[in-house]
C-alpha positions, -999 to +999 in steps of 0.1 A: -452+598+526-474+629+542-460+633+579-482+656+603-470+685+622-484+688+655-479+721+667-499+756+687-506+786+671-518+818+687-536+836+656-556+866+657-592+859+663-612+882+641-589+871+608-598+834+618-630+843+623-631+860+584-612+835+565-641+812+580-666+834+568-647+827+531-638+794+535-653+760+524-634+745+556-659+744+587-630+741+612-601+761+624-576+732+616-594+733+579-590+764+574-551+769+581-552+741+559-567+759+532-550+783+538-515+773+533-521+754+507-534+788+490-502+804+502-482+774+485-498+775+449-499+813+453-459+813+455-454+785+431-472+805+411-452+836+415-420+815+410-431+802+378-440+832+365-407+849+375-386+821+360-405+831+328-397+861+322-362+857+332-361+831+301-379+860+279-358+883+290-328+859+282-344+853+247-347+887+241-310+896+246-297+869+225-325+883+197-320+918+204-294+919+173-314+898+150-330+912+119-363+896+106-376+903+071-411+904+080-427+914+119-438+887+140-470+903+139-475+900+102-465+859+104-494+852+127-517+873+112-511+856+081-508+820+096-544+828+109-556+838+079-547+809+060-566+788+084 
């Protein structure tokens, strides 16, 4: 279900005036359109990216202690190789 937000906005008139220099929308309602949905993937984004290096960083403690016969590097060169 997509629900609408009716509500007034006093923005400053030379950035609205930019971001529709930039943007594909025509009107001012398109445009803070565009707008937050850039703001929305932008932060998703950021989110994502955060939660994956929390995991790596996770990873890497629990490896930290490991020992590997042979350096990761040396398996994928060799894995590439062979292809």
């Amino acid at each position: 279900m997509i629900a609408h937000m009716r509500t007034n906005l006093v923005l400053n008139d030379e950035l609205v005036r930019e971001a529709m220099r930039l943007s594909a929308g025509r009107s001012k309602r398109a445009v803070v359109e565009e707008a937050l949905r850039t703001y929305v993937a932008v932060k998703s984004g950021e989110r994502a990216r955060e939660a994956y290096r929390d995991r790596l960083r996770r990873i890497a403690g629990r490896l930290r202690d490991l020992k590997l016969r042979e350096r990761p590097s040396d398996v994928l060169r060799a894995d590439r190789d062979r292809r």
